[in-house]
N, C-alpha and C positions, 0 to 999 in steps of 0.2 A: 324343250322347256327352257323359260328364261329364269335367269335369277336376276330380280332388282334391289339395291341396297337405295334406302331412301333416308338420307340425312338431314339434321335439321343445321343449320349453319352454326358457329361458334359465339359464345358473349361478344357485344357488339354495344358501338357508342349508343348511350341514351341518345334518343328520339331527337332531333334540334327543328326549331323553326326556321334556322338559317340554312340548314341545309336538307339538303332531299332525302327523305329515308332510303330509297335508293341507291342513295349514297354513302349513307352510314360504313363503318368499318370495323373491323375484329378488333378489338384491347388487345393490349398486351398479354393481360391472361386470359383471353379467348386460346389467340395464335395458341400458347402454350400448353392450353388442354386442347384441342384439335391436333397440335404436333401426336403428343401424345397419347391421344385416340386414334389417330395414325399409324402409330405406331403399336397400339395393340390388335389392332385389325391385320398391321402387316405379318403379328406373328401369328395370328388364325389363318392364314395364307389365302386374304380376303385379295384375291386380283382380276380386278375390275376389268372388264375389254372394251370402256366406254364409259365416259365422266362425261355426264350433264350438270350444268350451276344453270341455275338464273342468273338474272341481267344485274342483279342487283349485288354491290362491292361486294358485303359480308359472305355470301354464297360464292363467289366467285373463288373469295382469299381462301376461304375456307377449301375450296373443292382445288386450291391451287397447294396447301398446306399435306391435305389425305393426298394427292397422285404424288406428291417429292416422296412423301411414306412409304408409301403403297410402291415406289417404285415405277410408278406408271407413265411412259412416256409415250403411249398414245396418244390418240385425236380426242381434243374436250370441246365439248360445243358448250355454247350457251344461249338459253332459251327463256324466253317473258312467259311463256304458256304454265314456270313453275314459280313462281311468284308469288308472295305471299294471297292474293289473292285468286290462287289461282283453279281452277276449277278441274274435277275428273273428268269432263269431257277432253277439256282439250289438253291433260294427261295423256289420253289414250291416241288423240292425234300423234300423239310425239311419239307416244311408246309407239306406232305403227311405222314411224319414220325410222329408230334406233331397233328395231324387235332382231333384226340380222345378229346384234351382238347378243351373245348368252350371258352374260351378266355387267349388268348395267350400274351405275350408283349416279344414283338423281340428287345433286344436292341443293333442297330449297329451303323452307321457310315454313313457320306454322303462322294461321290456320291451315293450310295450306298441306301439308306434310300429316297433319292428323286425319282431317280429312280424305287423304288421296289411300291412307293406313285403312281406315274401314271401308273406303268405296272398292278398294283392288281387293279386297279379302274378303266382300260380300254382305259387309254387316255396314252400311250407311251411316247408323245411327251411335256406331261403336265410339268411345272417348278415349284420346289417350294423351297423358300428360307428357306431353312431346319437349323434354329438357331440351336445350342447346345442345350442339351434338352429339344429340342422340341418335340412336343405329336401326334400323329394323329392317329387317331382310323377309324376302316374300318369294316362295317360289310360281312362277305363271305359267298356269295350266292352258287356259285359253285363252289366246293371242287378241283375238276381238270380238270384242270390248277385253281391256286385260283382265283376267281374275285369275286370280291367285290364293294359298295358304301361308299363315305367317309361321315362318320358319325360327325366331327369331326377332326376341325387340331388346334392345341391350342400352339404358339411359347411362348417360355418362358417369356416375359411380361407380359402375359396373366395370365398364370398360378402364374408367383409373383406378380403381382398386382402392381410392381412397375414402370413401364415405362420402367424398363432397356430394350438398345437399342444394347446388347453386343454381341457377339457371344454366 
């Protein structure tokens, strides 16, 4: 059985016309609660054996911020297949590429991340209010197509302890 952590990326510049959302980047108080969402996954002895980001900065900085945490100095790829728009088909592509490692953390982008939340746990139609680095861990049962139960979903209040009600 795998276990996949699926993140959504940290606060990130407003939208600009001059530059490519692609390109967009963590704030200063993104970094800062991603540190420290980091650092509370490190003390749940969350250790990942394979870091996925998308192409895109914010996912990247972000999934660069959780592995310094987390301690992890494995192999991190990055992949367009998790992309804000990115579909469960070709989720499951990738999960078929990555499935060797038992526990995974994908970290993308919503829609994207909501979506991929109800398609691997079997409910399509399911919603979920996917904060900025927010957590949801899925254990997978069956490899292909991946489906899985949600073991865990933990929005970033949770995981800082502070009540923040932010993106």
């Amino acid at each position: 059985m795998n276990t996949i952590y699926l993140v959504r990326h940290g606060i990130a510049e407003e939208a600009n016309i001059l530059k490519p959302d692609s390109g967009r980047e963590l704030t200063e108080e993104g970094r800062i609660r991603v540190q420290k969402i980091g650092a509370k996954l490190a003390q749940m002895s969350i250790k990942p054996h394979l870091i996925v980001s998308s192409t895109y900065t914010r996912a990247i900085q972000t999934a660069d911020i959780l592995a310094k945490e987390l301690g992890y100095t494995g192999e991190r790829l990055q992949d367009n297949r998790i992309t804000p728009n990115g579909r469960y088909e070709s989720f499951a592509a990738l999960f078929q590429e990555v499935k060797q490692h038992r526990e995974i953390m994908f970290v993308t982008h919503d829609p994207c991340v909501s979506y991929l939340v109800g398609s691997v746990c079997g409910a399509a139609n399911f919603n979920v209010d996917y904060k900025k680095a927010a957590v949801t861990c899925i254990g997978i049962g069956r490899q292909s197509p991946p489906l899985g139960s949600l073991l865990w979903f933990a929005p970033p209040r949770l995981l800082l302890g502070d009540g923040s009600q932010n993106e």
